[in-house]
C-alpha positions in Angstrom: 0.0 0.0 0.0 1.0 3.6 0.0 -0.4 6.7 0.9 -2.0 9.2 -1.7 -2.5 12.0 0.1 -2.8 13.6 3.4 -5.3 16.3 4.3 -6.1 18.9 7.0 -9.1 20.7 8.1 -8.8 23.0 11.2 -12.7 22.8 13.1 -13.5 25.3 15.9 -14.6 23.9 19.3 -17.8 24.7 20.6 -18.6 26.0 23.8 -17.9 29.2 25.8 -15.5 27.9 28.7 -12.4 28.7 30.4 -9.6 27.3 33.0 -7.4 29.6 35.0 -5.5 30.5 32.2 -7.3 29.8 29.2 -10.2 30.9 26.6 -11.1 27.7 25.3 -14.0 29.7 22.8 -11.0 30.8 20.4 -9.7 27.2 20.0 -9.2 24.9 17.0 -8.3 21.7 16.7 -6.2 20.2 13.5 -8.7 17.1 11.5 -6.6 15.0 9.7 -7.1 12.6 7.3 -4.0 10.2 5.6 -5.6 8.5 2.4 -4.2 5.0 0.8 -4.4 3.9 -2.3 -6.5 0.7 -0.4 -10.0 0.3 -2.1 -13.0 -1.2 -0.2 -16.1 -0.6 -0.8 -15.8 1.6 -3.5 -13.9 4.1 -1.4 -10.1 4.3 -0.3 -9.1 3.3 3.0 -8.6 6.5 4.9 -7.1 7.3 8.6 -8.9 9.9 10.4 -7.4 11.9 13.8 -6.9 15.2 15.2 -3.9 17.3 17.5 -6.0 16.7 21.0 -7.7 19.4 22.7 -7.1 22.4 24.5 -4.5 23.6 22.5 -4.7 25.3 18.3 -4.7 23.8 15.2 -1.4 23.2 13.2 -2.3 24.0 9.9 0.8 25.8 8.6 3.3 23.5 10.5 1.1 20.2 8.9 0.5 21.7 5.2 3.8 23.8 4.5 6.2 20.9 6.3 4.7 18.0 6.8 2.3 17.0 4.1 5.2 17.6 1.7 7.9 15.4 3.0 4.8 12.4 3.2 4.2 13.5 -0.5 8.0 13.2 -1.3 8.9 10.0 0.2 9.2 6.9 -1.6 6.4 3.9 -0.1 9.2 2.0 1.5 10.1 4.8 3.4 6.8 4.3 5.6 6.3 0.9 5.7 7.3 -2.2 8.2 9.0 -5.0 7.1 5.8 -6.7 6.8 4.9 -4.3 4.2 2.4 -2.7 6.0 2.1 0.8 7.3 4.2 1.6 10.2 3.0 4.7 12.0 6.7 5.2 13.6 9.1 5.2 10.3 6.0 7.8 8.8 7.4 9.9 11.8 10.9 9.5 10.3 10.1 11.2 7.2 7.7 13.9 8.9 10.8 14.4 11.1 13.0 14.8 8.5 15.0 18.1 8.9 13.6 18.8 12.3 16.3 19.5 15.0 16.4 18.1 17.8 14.3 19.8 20.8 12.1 22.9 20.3 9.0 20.2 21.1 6.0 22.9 21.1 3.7 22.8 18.2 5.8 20.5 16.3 5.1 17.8 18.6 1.0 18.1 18.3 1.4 18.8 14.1 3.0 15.2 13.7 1.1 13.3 16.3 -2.1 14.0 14.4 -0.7 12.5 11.2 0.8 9.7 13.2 -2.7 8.8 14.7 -4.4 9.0 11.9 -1.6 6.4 10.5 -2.5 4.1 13.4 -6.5 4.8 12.6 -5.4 3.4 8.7 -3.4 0.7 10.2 -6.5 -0.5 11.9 -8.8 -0.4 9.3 -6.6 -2.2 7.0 -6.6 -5.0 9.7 -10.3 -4.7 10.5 -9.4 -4.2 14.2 -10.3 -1.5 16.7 -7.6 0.6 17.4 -7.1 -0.8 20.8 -6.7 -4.4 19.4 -4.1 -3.5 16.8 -2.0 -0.7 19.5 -1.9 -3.9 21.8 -0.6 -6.0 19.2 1.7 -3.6 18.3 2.9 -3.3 22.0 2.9 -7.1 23.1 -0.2 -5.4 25.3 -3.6 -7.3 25.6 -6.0 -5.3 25.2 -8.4 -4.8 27.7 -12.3 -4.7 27.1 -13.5 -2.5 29.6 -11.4 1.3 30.6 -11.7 3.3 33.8 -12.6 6.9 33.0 -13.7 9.9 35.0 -15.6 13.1 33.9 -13.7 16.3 33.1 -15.3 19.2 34.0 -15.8 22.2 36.4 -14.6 24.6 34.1 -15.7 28.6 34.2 -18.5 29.7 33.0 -19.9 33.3 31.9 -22.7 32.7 34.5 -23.3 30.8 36.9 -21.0 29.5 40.3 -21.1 26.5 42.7 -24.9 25.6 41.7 -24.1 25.0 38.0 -21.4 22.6 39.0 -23.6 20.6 41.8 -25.9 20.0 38.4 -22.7 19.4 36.1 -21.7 17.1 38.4 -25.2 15.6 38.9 -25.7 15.0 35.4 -22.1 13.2 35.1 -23.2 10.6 38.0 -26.5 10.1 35.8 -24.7 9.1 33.1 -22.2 6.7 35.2 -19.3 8.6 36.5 -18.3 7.7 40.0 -14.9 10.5 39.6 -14.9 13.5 38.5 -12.1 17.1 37.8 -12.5 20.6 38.3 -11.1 23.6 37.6 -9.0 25.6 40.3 -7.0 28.6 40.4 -9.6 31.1 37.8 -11.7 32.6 40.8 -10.6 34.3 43.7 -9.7 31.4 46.5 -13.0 32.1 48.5 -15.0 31.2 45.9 -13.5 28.1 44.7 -13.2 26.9 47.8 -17.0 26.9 48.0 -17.1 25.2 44.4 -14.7 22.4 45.7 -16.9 22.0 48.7 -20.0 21.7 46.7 -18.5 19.1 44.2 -17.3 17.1 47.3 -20.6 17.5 48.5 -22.3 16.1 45.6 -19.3 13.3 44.8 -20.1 12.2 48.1 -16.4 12.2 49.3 -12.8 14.2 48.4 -11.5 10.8 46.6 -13.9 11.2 44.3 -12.6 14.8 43.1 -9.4 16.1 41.3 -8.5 19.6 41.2 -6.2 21.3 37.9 -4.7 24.5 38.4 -3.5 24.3 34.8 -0.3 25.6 35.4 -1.6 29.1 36.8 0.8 29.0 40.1 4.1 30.2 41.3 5.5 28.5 44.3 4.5 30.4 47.2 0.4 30.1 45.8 1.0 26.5 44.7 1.8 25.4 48.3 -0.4 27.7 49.3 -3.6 26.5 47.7 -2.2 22.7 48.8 -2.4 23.6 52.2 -6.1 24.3 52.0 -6.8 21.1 49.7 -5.0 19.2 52.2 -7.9 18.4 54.2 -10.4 17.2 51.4 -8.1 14.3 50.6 -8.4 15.0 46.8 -7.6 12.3 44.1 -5.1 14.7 43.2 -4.2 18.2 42.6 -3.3 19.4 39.0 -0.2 21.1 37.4 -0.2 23.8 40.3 2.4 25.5 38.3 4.7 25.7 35.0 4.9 22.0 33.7 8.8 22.0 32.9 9.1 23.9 36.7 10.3 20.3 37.7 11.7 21.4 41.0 8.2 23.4 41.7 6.5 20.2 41.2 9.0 18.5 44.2 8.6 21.3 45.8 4.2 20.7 46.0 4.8 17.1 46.8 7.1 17.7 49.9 5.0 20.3 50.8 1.2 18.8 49.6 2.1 15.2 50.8 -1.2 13.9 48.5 -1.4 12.9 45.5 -0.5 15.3 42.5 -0.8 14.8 38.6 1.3 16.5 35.4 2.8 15.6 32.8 0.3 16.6 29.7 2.4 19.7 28.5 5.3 17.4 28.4 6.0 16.4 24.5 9.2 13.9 24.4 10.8 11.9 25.9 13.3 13.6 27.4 10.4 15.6 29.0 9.5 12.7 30.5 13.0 11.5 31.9 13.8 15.5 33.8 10.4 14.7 35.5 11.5 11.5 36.2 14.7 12.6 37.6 14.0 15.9 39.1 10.3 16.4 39.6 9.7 14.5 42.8 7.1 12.1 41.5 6.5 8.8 43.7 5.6 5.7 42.8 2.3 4.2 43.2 1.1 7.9 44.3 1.2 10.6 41.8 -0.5 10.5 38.3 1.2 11.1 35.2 -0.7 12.5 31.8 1.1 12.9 29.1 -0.9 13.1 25.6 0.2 10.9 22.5 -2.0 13.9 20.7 0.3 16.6 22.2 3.2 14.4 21.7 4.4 13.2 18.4 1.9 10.2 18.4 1.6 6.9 19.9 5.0 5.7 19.3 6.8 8.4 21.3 3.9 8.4 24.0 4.4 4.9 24.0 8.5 4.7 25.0 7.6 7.6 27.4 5.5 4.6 29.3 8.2 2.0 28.8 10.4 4.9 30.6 8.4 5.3 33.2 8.3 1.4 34.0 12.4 1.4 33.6 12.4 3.9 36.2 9.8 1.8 38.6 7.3 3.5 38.0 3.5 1.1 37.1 2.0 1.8 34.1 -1.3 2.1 36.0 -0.7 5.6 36.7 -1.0 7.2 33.6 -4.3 8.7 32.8 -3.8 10.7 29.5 -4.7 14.1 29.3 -7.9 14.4 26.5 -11.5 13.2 27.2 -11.7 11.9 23.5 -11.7 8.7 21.9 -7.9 8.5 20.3 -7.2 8.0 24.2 -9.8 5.8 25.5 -8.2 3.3 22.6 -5.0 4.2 23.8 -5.8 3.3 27.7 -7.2 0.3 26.7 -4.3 -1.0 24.3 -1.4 -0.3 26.6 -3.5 -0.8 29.6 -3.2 2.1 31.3 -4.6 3.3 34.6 -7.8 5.2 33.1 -8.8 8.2 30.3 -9.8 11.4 30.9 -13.6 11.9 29.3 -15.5 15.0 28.1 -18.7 14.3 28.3 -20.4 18.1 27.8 -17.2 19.9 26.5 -15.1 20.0 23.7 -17.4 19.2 21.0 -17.2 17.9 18.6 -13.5 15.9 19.8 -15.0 15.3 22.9 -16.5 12.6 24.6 -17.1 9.1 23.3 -20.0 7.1 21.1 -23.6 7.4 21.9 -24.7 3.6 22.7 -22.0 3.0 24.9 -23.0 3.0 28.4 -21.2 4.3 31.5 -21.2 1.6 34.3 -19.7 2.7 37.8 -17.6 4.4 35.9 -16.2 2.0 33.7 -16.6 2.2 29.5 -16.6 -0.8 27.3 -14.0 -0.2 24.0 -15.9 0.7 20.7 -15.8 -2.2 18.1 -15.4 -0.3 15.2 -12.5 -0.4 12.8 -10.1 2.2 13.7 -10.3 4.3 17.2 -14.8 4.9 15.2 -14.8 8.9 14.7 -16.8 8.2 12.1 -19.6 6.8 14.5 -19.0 9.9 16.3 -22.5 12.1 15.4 -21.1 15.5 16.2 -17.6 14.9 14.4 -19.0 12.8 11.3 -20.2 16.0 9.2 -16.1 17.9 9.6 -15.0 13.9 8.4 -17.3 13.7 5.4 -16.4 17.4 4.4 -12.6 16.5 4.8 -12.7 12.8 3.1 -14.3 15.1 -0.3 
C-alpha cells in the first residue's frame, strides 16, 4: 500500500469555557485525514485523527512541512518490514530536517498524522484501534477502561450551583470521579465550588482539582495547604509543567497525591520529571498526551520509561476526554482516560450507545479508534474525506 495523500481541516470547538489561564472559545483543533491507495467498498481506505484538545490547530506546520515530506517520500520509506504501514518510520520522514528539541507545536502537528496512521493501520486490519496498538505493544488489550468526567470549568454565569448540576448529570450518566477547575476565581470562591462538588461526589477521593499551570511557588503550596484536608484524588499542574523542581517542591510540601505531565511532549520531557520532579511511585499520576506528543510511538517509549524507572504503568491517565485515548488506555493498559462528556465538542466525549457503568466504559468495536460513528464529528470527516 501507500499513501496518496494527506489532508487537514482546522474545526473550531464549541462551547464558551475557560480554565485559569485559558479561553477555550477561540480554540481549533487540526482534523486530519491520511488517504491509501487501499479500495473497499468503493472508497479508499482512509485514517482519520486530530492534535488533542485544549490547544490550536497546526495547519501551517502540517500543510507547509509535513504533508510535503509524506508527498515526497518513496512507499518504502513508511512501511514495516511486513509491508504494512508503520506509523513510527512515517514519523521519520515527517521528522525529516527537524532539529532536535524545540518540542512545542511540532510535537502536536506530527502526532495528528501519526494517529491517523494508526487509525489506517486498523482499518486495513479490520481491528479496533485498541486491538491493533496492543498488538503492536505485546499489550492485551483490555475490554473495559476506567474513566472519570472532566469538567468544572468557568463559565460566563453561573458558580457553585451550576457545577452541583454538572456534576449531577455526570453521575446520571455513570461517573463515580470526577475534575474541576481551580485557580480562575478568587480562593473564596473556589473553595466553596470544591466543597460543593465534594458534596455532591459524596467524598474528596472522588474529586481532582487542575490548576493548569496558573501557580508560582509560594500560591501552589499555598492553595495545597487548604486542599489538604479534602483528601483530593489529586491536585493538577499547580504551576509551570517544565518547573520540575516546583512540582517537588508541592509534593514535599502537599504530601497527597498530585498529577502533570500533559504539556510534556518527548521523551526527554518525560526522563527530567522523572529525575527531578519529585514524583513517587504508586502515588502521583502522570498524563502525558500521545495527541500533544508526536503520536503513539513516542507516547508509548515515554510509558516503557516510566516502567524502567519503577514507576507502574497504572498511573498514567492521558490528558484528553476523546476517543484517540480511551483506545489508547485500553491497548497499553493504562490506569484510566480522561472523558468530556459536555465539552469540547465535537472531539469530545465518546459514542452514543455505549453505556457508562460505575464508571467503567466498554472499547468501541469499530474499525479504527470509530470517529466516524462519532455524530457530532461525522459532518467535519465527510467534508474532509471530499
Amino acid at each position: 500500500m501507500k499513501i496518496v495523500e494527506i489532508r487537514e481541516m482546522p474545526v473550531r470547538l464549541s462551547g464558551n469555557i475557560a480554565n485559569a489561564v485559558v479561553d477555550f472559545s477561540r480554540h481549533t483543533v487540526s482534523l486530519v485525514a491520511v488517504v491509501s491507495d487501499v479500495m473497499r467498498h468503493g472508497r479508499p481506505v482512509t485514517g482519520f485523527a486530530f492534535n488533542s484538545i485544549g490547544r490550536f490547530a497546526q495547519s501551517g506546520i502540517i500543510r507547509e512541512r509535513l504533508i510535503p515530506r509524506a508527498a515526497s517520500a518513496p512507499a518504502e520509506t513508511y512501511l514495516g518490514l511486513d509491508g504494512c504501514l508503520s506509523p513510527a518510520a512515517l514519523t521519520k520522514v515527517l521528522m525529516k530536517d527537524e532539529k532536535p528539541g524545540g518540542h512545542g507545536d511540532r510535537a502536536s502537528a506530527i502526532a495528528a498524522i501519526e494517529l491517523a496512521a494508526w487509525d489506517l493501520l486498523a482499518k486495513l486490519e479490520d481491528q479496533p484501534a485498541a486491538n491493533t496498538i496492543a498488538k503492536a505493544f505485546g499489550r492485551t488489550q483490555a475490554d473495559k477502561v476506567s474513566v472519570y468526567a472532566a469538567g468544572g470549568y468557568y463559565y460566563p454565569e453561573g458558580g457553585a450551583d451550576r457545577l452541583r448540576d454538572e456534576l449531577k448529570a455526570y453521575q446520571d450518566m455513570g461517573f463515580t470521579q470526577f475534575k474541576m477547575k481551580v485557580g480562575g476565581v478568587p480562593l473564596k470562591e473556589d473553595i466553596a465550588r470544591l466543597e460543593t462538588a465534594v458534596e455532591q461526589a459524596g467524598s474528596g477521593r472522588r474529586i481532582s482539582v487542575d490548576a493548569n499551570g496558573r501557580f508560582g511557588l509560594e500560591d501552589a503550596i499555598s492553595l495545597g495547604e487548604r486542599l489538604k484536608p479534602y483528601q483530593l484524588r489529586w491536585y493538577e499542574e499547580a504551576g509551570d509543567p517544565l518547573d520540575y523542581d516546583l512540582n517537588r517542591q508541592v509534593i514535599d510540601a502537599y504530601q497527597g497525591p498530585v498529577a502533570t505531565g500533559e504539556n510534556l511532549f518527548s521523551i526527554p520531557d518525560v526522563r527530567n520529571l522523572l529525575r527531578h520532579g519529585g514524583m513517587r511511585p504508586g502515588i502521583d499520576i502522570f498524563q502525558m498526551d500521545a495527541g500533544l506528543s508526536y503520536g503513539l510511538t513516542e507516547y508509548a517509549g515515554m510509558i516503557a520509561l516510566m516502567e524502567a524507572s519503577g514507576f507502574s504503568r497504572t498511573m498514567a491517565f492521558p490528558h484528553g476526554g476523546h476517543l484517540l485515548n480511551l483506545h489508547i488506555v485500553a491497548g497499553l493498559n493504562l490506569g484510566g482516560c480522561e472523558a468530556y462528556p459536555a465539552v469540547f465538542q465535537p472531539f469530545g466525549g465518546y459514542l452514543p450507545g455505549l453505556p457508562i457503568t460505575e464508571g467503567m466504559i466498554e472499547v468501541p468495536q469499530q474499525p479504527g479508534f470509530g470517529l466516524e460513528a462519532k455524530p457530532e464529528l461525522r459532518p467535519y470527516i465527510d467534508q474532509i474525506s471530499g
